[in-house]
C-alpha positions in Angstrom: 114.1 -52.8 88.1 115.3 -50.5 85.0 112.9 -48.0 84.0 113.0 -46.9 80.1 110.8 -44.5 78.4 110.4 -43.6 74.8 108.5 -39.9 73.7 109.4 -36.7 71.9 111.8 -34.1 72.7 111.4 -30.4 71.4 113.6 -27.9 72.0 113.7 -24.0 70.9 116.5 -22.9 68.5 115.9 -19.7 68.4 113.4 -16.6 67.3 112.9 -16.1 63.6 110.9 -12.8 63.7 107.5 -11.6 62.9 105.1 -13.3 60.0 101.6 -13.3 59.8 100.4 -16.6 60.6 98.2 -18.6 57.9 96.0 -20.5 60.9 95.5 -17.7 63.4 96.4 -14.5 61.1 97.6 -12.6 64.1 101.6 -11.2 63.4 103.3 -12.5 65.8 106.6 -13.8 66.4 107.6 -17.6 64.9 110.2 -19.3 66.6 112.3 -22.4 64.9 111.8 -25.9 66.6 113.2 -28.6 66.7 111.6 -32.1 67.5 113.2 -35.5 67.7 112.3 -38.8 69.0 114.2 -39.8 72.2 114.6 -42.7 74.5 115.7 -42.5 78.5 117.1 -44.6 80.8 116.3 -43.8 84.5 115.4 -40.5 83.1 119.1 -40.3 81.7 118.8 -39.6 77.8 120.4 -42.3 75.9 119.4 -41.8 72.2 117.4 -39.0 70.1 116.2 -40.1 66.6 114.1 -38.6 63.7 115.0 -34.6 64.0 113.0 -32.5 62.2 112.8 -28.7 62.5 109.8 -26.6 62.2 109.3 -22.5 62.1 106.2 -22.1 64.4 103.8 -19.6 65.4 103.6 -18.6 69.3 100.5 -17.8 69.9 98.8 -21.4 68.1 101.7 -23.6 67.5 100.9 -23.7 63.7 104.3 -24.5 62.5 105.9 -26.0 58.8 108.9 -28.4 58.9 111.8 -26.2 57.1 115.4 -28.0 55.9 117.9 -27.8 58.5 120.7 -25.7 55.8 117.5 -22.9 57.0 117.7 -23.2 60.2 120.5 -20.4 60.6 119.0 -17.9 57.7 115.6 -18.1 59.7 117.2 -17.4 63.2 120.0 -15.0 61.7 117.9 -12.8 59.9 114.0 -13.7 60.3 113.5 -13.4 56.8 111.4 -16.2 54.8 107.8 -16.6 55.5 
C-alpha cells in the first residue's frame, strides 16, 4: 500500500512591518507568505507547484499576491502598502 496526498503548503518568509489593513483596519503587523501546491509520498514531499506569495495581515489573514522581485524589498525594509 503507497499512500499519496495532494494539498497546499504555506510557509512564512518573513515580517514586512506595520500597515493598516483594508478588511479589519486595525495596524498591525503583515507578514509575506508564500503558498504552493504540493504532493507527498508517505508523508515525504516529492513535488511543490504553483508558488505564489502574498503580504498578509495577522490578525485576519487578509492578504494580496505581490511579485516575487518584492519579496525582499517587503521583508528588508517593510515599506509598500
Amino acid at each position: 500500500m503507497i499512500i499519496v496526498g495532494v494539498g497546499n503548503n504555506m510557509v512564512k518568509l518573513g515580517d514586512a512591518g506595520y500597515y493598516k489593513c483594508p478588511r479589519c483596519h486595525n495596524e498591525c503587523p503583515f507578514c509575506v507568505m508564500e503558498i504552493s501546491k504540493k504532493f507527498d509520498v508517505f508523508w515525504i514531499p516529492v513535488a511543490k507547484w504553483d508558488k505564489r506569495y502574498y503580504l498578509t495581515c495577522t490578525i485576519c489573514s487578509y492578504g494580496y499576491e505581490i511579485q516575487k522581485e518584492e519579496i525582499n524589498q517587503y521583508i528588508k525594509t517593510g515599506a509598500g502598502v
